[in-house]
C-alpha positions as CSV (number, residue, x, y, z in Angstrom):
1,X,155.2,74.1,-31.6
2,X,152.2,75.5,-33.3
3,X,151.1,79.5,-33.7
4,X,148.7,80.4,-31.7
5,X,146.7,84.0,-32.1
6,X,143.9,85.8,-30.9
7,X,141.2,87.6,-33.4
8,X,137.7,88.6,-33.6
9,X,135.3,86.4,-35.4
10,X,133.9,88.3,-38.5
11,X,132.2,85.8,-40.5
12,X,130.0,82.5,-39.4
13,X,128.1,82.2,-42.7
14,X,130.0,78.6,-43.6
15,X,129.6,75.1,-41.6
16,X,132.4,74.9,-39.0
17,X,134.3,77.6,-40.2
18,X,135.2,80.7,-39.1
19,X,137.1,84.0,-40.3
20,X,139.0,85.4,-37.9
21,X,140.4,88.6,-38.0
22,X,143.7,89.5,-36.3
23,X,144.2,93.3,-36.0
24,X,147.6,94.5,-35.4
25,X,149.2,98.3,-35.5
26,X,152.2,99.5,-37.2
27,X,154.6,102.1,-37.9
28,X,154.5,103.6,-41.9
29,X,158.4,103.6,-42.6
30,X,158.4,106.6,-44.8
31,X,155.6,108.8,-42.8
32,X,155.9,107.1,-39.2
33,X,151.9,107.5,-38.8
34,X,150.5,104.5,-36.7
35,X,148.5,102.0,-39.1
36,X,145.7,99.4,-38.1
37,X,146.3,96.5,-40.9
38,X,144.6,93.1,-39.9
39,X,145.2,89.5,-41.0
40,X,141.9,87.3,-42.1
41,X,142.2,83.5,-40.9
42,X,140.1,81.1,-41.8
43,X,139.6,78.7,-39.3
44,X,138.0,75.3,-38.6
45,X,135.2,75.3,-35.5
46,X,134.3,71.9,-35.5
47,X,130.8,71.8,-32.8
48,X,130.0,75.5,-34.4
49,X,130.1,77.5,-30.9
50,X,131.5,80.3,-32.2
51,X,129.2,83.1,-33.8
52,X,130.2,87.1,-35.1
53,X,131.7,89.3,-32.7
54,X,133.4,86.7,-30.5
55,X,137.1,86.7,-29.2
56,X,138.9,83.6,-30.0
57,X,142.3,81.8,-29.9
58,X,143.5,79.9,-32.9
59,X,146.1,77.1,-33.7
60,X,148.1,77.1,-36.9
61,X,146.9,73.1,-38.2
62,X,147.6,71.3,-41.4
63,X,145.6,72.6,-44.7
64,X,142.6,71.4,-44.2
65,X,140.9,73.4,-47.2
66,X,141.7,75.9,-50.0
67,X,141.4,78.7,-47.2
68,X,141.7,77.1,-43.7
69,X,144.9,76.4,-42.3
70,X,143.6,77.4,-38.3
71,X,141.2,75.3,-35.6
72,X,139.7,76.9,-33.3
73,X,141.0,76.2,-29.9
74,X,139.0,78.2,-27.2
75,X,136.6,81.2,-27.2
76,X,138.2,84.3,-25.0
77,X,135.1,85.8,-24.7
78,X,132.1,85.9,-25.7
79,X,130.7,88.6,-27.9
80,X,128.0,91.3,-25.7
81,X,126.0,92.2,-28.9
82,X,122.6,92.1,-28.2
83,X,120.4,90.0,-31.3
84,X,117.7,93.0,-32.0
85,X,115.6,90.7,-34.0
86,X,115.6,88.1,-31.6
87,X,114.0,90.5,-29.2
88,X,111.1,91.8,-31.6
89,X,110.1,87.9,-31.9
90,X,109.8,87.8,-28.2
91,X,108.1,90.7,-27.7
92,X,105.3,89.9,-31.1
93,X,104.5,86.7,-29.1
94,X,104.1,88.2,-26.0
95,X,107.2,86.4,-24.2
96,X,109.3,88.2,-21.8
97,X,111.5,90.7,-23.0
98,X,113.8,90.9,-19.7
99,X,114.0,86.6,-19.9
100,X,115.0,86.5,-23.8
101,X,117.6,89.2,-22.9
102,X,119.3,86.6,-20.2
103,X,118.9,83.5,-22.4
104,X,120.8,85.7,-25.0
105,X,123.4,87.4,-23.2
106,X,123.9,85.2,-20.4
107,X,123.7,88.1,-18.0
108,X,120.9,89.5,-15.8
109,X,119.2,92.1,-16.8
110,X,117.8,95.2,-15.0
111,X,114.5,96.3,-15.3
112,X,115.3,99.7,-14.6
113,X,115.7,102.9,-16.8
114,X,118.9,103.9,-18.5
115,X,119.6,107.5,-16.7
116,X,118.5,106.0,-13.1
117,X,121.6,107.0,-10.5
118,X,122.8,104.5,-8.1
């Protein structure tokens, strides 16, 4: 049976590959303060669905480069951050802020203002 591990996508820069970060917490042996460390994957996204920020589930595979020895078998979730400069394009050409937002996130958005109470 093959690994399988959940990381956060920190790098989309190459073709169909990914790195994947997999943060995990320990114990120091001599000073017993809690450490973050994290382990970099590279892995192997084959239709390029994944981008930065996203949660994703790995598989250990066979070497398929120098660096990758993980596909990518499922996205989690999707990442929530908003593309800024995706939004000033819209809004220079006159499109609809409110409709790029949904295209982008995948969620509807509200035209309302941030401190409005329910």
């Amino acid at each position: 049976m093959r690994r399988l591990l959940v990381g956060v996508v920190t790098g989309d820069k190459a073709s169909k590959t990914r790195r994947v970060e997999i943060e995990r917490i320990v114990r120091h042996k001599k000073y017993s303060k809690i450490i973050r460390r994290k382990t970099v994957c590279h892995a192997h996204d084959e239709e390029n669905v994944s981008s930065i920020g996203d949660k994703v589930e790995i598989e250990e595979s066979r070497p398929l480069s120098k660096l990758k020895r993980w596909t990518l078998v499922r996205i989690v979730e999707k990442s929530k951050e908003v593309d800024v400069a995706a939004l000033r394009a819209a809004r220079r050409e006159g499109g609809d802020v409110v409709a790029t937002m949904t295209a982008l996130t995948g969620d509807a958005v509200s035209g309302g203002s941030q401190g409005e109470a329910n």
